[in-house]
N, CA, C and O atoms as a GROMACS GRO file, in nm:
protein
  444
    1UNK      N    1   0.085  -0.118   0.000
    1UNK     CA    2   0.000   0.000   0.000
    1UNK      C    3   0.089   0.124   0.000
    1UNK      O    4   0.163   0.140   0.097
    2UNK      N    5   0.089   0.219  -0.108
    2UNK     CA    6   0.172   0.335  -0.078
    2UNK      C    7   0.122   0.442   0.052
    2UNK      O    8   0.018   0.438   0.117
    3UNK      N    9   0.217   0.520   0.061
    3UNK     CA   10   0.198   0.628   0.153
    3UNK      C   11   0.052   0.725   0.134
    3UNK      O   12  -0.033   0.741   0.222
    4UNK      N   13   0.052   0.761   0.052
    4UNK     CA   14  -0.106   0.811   0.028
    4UNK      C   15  -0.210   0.746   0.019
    4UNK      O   16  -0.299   0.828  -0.004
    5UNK      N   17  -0.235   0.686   0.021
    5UNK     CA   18  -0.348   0.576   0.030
    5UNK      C   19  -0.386   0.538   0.207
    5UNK      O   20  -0.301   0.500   0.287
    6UNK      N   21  -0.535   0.561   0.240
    6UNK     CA   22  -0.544   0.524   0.354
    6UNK      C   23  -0.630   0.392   0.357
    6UNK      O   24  -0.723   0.360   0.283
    7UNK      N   25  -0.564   0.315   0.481
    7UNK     CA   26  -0.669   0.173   0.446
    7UNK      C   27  -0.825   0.219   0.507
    7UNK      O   28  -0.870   0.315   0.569
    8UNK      N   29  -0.896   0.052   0.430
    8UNK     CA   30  -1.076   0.063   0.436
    8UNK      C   31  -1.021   0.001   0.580
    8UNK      O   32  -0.935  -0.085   0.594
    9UNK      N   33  -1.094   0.068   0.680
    9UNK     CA   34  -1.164   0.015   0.842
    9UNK      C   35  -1.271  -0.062   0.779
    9UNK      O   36  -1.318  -0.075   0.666
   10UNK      N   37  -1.296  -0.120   0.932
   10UNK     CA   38  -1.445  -0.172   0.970
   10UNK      C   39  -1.509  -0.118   1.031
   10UNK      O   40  -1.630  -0.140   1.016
   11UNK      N   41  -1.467  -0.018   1.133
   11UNK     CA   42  -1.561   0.100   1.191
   11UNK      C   43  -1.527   0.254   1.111
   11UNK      O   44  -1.440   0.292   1.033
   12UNK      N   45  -1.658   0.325   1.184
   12UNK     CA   46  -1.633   0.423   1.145
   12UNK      C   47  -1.657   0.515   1.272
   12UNK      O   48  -1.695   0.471   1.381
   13UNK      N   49  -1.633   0.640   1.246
   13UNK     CA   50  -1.703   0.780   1.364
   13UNK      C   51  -1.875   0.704   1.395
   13UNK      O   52  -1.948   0.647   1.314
   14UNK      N   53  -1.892   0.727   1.511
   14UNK     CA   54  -2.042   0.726   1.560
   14UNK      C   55  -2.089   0.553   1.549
   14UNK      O   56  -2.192   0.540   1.616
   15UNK      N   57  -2.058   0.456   1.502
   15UNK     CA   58  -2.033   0.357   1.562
   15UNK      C   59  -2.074   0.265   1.653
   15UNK      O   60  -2.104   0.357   1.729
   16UNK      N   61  -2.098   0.184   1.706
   16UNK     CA   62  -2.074   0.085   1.855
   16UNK      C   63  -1.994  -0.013   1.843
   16UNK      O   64  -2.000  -0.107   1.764
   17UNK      N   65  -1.906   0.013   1.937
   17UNK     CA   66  -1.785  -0.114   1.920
   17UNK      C   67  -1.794  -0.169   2.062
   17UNK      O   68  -1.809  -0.105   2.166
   18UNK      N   69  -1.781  -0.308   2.045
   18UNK     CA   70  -1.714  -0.384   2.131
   18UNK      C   71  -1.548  -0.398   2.181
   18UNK      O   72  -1.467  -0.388   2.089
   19UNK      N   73  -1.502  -0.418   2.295
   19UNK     CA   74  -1.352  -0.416   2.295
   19UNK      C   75  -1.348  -0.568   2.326
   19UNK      O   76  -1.437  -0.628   2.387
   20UNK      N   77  -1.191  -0.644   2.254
   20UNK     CA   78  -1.215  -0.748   2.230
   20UNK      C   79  -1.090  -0.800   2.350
   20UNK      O   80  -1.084  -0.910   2.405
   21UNK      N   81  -1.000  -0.683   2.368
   21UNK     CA   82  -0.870  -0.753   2.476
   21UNK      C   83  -0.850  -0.666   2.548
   21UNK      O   84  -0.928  -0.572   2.534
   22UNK      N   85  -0.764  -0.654   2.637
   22UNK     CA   86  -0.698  -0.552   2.716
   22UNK      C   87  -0.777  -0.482   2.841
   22UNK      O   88  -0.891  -0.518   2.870
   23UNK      N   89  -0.712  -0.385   2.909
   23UNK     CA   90  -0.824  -0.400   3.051
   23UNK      C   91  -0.931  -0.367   3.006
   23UNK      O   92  -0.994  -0.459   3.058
   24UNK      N   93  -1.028  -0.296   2.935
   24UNK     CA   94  -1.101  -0.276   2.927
   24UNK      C   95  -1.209  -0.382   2.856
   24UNK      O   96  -1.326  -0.345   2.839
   25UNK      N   97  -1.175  -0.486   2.823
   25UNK     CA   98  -1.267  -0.632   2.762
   25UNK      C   99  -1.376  -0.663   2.787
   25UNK      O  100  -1.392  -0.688   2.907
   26UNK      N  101  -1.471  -0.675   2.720
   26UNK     CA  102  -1.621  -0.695   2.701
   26UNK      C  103  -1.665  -0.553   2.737
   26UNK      O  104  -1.784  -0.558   2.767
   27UNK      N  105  -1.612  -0.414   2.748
   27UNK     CA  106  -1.717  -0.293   2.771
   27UNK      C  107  -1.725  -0.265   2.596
   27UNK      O  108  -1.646  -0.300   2.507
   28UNK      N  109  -1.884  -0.169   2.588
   28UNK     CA  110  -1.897  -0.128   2.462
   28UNK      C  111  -1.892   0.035   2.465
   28UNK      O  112  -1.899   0.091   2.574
   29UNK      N  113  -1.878   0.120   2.329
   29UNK     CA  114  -1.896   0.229   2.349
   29UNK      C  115  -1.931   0.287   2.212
   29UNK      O  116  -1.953   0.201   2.126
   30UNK      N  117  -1.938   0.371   2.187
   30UNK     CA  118  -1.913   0.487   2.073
   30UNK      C  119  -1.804   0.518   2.002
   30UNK      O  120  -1.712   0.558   2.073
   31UNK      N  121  -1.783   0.513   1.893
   31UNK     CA  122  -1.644   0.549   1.812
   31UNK      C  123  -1.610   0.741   1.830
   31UNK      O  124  -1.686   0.819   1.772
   32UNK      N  125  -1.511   0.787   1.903
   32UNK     CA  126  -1.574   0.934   1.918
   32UNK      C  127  -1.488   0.991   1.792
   32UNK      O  128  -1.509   1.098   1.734
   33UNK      N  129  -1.376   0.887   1.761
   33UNK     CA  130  -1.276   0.972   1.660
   33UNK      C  131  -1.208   0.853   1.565
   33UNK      O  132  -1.133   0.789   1.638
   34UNK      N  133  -1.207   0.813   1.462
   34UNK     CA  134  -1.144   0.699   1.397
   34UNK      C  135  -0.954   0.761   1.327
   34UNK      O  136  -0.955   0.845   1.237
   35UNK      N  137  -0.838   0.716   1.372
   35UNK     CA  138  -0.722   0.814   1.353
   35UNK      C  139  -0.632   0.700   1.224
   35UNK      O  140  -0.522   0.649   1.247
   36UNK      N  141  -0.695   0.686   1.119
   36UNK     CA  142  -0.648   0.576   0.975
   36UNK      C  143  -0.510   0.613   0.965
   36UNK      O  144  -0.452   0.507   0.946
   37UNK      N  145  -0.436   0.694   0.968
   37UNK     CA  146  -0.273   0.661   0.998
   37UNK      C  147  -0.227   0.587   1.147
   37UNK      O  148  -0.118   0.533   1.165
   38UNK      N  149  -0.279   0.593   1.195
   38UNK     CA  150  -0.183   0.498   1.263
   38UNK      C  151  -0.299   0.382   1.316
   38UNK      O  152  -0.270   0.335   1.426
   39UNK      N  153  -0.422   0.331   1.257
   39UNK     CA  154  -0.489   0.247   1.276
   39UNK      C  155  -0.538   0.213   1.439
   39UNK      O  156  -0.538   0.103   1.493
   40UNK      N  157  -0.574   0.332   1.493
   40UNK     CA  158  -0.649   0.385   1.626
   40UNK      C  159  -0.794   0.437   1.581
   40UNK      O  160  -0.843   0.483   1.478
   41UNK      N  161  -0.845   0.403   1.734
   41UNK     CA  162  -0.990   0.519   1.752
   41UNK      C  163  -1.005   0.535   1.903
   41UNK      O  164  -0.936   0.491   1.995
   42UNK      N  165  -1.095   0.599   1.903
   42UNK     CA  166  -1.101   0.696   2.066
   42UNK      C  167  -1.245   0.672   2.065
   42UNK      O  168  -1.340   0.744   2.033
   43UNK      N  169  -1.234   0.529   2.119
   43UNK     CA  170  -1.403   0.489   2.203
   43UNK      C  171  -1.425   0.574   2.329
   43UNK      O  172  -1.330   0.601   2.402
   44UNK      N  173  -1.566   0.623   2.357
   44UNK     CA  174  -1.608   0.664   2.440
   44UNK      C  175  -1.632   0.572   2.569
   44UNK      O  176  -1.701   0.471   2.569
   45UNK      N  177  -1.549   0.635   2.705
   45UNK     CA  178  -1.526   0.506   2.854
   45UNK      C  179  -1.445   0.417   2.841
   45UNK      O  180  -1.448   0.333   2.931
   46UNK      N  181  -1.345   0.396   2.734
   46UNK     CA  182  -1.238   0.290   2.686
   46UNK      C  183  -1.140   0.368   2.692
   46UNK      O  184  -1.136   0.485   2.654
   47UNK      N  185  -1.002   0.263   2.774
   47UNK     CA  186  -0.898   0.336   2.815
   47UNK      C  187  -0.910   0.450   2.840
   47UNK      O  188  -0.876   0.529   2.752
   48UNK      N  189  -0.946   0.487   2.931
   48UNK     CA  190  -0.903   0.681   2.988
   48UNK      C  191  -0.814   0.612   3.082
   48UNK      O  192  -0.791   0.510   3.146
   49UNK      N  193  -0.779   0.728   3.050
   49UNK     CA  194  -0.573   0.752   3.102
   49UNK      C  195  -0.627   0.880   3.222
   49UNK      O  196  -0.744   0.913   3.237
   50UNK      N  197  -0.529   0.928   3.285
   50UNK     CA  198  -0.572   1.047   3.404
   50UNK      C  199  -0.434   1.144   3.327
   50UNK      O  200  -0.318   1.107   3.311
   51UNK      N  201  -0.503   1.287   3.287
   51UNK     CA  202  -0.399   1.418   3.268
   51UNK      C  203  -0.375   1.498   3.349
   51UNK      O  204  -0.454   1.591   3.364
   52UNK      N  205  -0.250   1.487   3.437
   52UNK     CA  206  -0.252   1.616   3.478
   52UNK      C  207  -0.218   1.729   3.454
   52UNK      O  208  -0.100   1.756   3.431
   53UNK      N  209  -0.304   1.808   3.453
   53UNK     CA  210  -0.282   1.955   3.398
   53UNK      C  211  -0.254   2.081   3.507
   53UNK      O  212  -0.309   2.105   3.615
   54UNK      N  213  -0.139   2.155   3.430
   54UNK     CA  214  -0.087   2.294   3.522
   54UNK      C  215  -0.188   2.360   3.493
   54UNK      O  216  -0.254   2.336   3.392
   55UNK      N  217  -0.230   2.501   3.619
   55UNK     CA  218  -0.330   2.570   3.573
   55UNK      C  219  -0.277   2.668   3.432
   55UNK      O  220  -0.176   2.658   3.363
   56UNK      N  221  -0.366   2.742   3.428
   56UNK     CA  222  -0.327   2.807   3.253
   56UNK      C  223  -0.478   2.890   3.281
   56UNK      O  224  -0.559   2.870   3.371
   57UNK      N  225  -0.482   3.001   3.159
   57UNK     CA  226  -0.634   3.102   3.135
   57UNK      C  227  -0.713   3.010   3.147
   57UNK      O  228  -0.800   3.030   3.231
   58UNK      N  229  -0.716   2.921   3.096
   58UNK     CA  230  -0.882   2.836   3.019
   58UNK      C  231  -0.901   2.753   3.176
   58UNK      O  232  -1.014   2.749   3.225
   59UNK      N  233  -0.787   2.691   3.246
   59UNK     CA  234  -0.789   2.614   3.347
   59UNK      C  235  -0.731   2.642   3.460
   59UNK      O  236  -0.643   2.569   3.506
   60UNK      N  237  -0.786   2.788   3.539
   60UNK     CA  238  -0.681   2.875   3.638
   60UNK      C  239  -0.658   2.752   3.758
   60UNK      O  240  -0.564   2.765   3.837
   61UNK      N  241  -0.750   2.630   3.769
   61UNK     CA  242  -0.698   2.566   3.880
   61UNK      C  243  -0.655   2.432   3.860
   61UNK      O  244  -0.645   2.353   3.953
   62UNK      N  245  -0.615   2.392   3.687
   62UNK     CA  246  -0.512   2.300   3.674
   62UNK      C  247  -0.640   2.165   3.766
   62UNK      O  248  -0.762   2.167   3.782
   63UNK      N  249  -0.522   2.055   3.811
   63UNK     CA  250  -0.563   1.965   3.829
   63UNK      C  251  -0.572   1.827   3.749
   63UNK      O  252  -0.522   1.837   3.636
   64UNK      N  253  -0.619   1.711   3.777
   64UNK     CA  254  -0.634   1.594   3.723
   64UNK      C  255  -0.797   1.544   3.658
   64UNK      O  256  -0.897   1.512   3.723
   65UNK      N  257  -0.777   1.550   3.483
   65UNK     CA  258  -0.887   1.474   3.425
   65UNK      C  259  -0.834   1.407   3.335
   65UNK      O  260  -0.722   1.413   3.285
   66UNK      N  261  -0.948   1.323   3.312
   66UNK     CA  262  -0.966   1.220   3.246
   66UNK      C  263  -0.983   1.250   3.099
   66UNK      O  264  -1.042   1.349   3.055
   67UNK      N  265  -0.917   1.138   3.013
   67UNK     CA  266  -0.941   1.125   2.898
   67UNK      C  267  -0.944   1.035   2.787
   67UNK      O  268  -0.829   0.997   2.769
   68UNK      N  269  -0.995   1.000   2.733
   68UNK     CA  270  -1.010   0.894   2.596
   68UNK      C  271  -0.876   0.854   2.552
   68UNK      O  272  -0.818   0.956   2.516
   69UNK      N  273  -0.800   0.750   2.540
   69UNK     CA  274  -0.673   0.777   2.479
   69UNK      C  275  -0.695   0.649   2.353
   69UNK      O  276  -0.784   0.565   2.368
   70UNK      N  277  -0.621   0.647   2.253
   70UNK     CA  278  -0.679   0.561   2.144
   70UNK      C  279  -0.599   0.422   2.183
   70UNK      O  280  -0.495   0.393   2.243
   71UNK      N  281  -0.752   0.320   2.086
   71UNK     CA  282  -0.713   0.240   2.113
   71UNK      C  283  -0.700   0.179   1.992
   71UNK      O  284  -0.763   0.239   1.904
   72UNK      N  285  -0.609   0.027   1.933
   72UNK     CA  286  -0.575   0.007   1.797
   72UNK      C  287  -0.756  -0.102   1.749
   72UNK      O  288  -0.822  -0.181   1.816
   73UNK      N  289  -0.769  -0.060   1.640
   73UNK     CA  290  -0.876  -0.131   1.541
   73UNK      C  291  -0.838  -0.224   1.601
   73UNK      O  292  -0.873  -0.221   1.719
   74UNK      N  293  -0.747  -0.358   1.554
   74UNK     CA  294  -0.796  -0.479   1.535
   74UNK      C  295  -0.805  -0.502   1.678
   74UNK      O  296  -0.779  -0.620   1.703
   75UNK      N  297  -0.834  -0.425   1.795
   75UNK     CA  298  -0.922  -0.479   1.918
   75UNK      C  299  -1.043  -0.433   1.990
   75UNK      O  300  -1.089  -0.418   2.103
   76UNK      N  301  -1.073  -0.415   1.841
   76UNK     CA  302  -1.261  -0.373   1.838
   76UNK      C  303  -1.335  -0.417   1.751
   76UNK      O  304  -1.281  -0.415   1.640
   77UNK      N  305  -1.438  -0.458   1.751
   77UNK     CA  306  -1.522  -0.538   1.707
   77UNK      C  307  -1.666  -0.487   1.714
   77UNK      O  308  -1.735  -0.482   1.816
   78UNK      N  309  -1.711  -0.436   1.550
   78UNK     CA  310  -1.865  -0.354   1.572
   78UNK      C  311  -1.994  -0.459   1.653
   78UNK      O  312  -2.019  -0.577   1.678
   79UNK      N  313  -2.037  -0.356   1.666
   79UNK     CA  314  -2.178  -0.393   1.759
   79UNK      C  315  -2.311  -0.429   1.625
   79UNK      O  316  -2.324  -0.329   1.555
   80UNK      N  317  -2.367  -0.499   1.600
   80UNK     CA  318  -2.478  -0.494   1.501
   80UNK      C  319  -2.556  -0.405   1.556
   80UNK      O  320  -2.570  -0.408   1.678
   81UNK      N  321  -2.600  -0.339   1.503
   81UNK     CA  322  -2.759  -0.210   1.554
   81UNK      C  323  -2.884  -0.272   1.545
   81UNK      O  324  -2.981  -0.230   1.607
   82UNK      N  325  -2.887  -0.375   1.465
   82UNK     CA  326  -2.983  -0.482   1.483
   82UNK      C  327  -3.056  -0.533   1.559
   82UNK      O  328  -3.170  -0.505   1.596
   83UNK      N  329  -2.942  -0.663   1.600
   83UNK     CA  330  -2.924  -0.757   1.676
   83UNK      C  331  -2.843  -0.723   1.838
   83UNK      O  332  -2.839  -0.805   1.930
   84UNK      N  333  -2.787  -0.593   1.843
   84UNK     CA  334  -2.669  -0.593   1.957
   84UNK      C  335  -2.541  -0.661   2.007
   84UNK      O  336  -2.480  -0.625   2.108
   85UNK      N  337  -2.510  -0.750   1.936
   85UNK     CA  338  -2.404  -0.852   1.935
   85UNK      C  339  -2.318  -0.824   1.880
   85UNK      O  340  -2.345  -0.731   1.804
   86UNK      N  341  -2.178  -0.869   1.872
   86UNK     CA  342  -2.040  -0.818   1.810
   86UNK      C  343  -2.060  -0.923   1.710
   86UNK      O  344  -2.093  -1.040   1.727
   87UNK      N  345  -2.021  -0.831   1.559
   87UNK     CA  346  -2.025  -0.909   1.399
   87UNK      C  347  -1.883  -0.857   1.349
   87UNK      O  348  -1.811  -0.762   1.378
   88UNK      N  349  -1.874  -0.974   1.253
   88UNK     CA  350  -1.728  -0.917   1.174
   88UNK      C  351  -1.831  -0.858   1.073
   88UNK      O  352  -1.952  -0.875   1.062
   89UNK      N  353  -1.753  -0.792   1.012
   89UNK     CA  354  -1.793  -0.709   0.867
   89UNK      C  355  -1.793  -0.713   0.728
   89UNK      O  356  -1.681  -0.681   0.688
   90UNK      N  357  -1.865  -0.737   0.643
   90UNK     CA  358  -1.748  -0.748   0.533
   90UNK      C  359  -1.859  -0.625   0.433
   90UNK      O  360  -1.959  -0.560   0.463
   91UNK      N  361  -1.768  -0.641   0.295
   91UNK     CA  362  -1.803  -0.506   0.158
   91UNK      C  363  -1.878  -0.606   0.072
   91UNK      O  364  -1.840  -0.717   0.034
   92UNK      N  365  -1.998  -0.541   0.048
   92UNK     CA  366  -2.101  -0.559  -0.075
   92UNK      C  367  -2.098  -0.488  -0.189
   92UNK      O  368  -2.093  -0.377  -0.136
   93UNK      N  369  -2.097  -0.468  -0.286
   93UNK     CA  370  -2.168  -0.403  -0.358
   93UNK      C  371  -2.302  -0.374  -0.382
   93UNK      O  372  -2.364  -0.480  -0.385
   94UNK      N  373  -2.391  -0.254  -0.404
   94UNK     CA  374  -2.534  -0.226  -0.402
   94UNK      C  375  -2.552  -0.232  -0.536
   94UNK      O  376  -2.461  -0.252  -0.618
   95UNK      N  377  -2.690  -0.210  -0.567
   95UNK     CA  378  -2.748  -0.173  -0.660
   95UNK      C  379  -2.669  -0.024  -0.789
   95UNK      O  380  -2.669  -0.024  -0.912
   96UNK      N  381  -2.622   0.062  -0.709
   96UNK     CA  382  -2.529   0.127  -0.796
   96UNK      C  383  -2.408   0.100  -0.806
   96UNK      O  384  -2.354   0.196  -0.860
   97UNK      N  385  -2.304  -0.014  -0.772
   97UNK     CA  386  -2.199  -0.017  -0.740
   97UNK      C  387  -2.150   0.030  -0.622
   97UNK      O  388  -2.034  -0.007  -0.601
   98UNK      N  389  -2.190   0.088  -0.553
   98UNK     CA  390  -2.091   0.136  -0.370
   98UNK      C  391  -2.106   0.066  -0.309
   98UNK      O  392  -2.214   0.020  -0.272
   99UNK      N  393  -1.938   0.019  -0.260
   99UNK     CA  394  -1.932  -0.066  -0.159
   99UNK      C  395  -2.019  -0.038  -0.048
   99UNK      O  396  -1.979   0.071  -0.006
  100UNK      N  397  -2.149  -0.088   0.047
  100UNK     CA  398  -2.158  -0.126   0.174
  100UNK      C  399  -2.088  -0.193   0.258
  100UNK      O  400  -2.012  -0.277   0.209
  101UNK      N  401  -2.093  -0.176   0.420
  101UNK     CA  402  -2.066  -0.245   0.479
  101UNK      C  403  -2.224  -0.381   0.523
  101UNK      O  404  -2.346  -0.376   0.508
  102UNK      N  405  -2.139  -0.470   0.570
  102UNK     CA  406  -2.288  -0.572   0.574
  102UNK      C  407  -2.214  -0.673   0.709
  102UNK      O  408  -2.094  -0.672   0.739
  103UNK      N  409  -2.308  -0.746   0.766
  103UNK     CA  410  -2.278  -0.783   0.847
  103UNK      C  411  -2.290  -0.879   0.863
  103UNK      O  412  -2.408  -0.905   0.841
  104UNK      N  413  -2.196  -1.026   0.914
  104UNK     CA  414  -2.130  -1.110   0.832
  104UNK      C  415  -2.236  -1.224   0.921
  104UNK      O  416  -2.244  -1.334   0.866
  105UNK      N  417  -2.293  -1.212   1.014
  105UNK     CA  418  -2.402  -1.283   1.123
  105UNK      C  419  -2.527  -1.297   1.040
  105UNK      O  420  -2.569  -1.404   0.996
  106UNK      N  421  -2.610  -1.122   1.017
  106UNK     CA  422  -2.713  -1.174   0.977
  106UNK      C  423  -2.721  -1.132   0.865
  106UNK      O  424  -2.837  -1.113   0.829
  107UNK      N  425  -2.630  -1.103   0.778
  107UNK     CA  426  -2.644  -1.055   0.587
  107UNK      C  427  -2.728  -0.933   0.594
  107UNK      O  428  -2.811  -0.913   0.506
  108UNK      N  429  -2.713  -0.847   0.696
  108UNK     CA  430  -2.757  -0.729   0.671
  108UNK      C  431  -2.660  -0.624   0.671
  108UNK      O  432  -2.546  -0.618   0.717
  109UNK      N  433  -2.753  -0.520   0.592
  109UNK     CA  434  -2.647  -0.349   0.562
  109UNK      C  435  -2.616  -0.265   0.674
  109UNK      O  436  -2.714  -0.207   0.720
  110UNK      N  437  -2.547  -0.251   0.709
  110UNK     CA  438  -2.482  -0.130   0.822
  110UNK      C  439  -2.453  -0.030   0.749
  110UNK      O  440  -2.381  -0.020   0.649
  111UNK      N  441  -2.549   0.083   0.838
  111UNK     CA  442  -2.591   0.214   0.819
  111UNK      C  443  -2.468   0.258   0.855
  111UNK      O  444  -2.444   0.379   0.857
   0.00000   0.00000   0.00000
């Protein structure tokens, strides 16, 4: 694959993913950000890390929050909107030629 070219995911932004390893295993969430160079996304309640921050204008009293930190694709696994269950994915072609995504459980289209 050359350098310009970004690969096809299986998720996208807005989303429900399952997490498939790591501490966070069996929670689900929201895709909040999908990052295709380096094959990350930033599920919503998955891995937060703790920042601590110096105060500054925007944050005169600094302190410790929380945040989303990414986690890699191949340890997420979409949610069907269907059914609710974790499906692998695969590409259809439609009626005009554009690839869909479809879902490999019950042969249906993901919106």
């Amino acid at each position: 694959m050359s350098t310009n070219q970004q690969p096809k995911l299986h998720i996208k932004k807005g989303d429900t993913v399952k997490v498939l390893t790591g501490n966070d295993r069996g929670k689900t969430g929201a895709v909040l950000e999908v990052i295709p160079s380096k094959l990350k996304a930033l599920v919503e309640g998955v891995n937060v890390k703790h920042k601590h921050e110096k105060p500054s204008a925007t944050n005169p009293n600094g302190g410790i929050t929380k945040k989303e930190a990414p986690i890699h694709i191949s340890n997420l696994m979409l949610v069907d909107p269907a059914t609710g269950e974790a499906t692998k994915t695969g590409r259809k072609a439609d009626a005009e030629g554009k690839l869909q995504r479809y879902s490999k459980k019950t042969g249906e289209i993901i919106k």
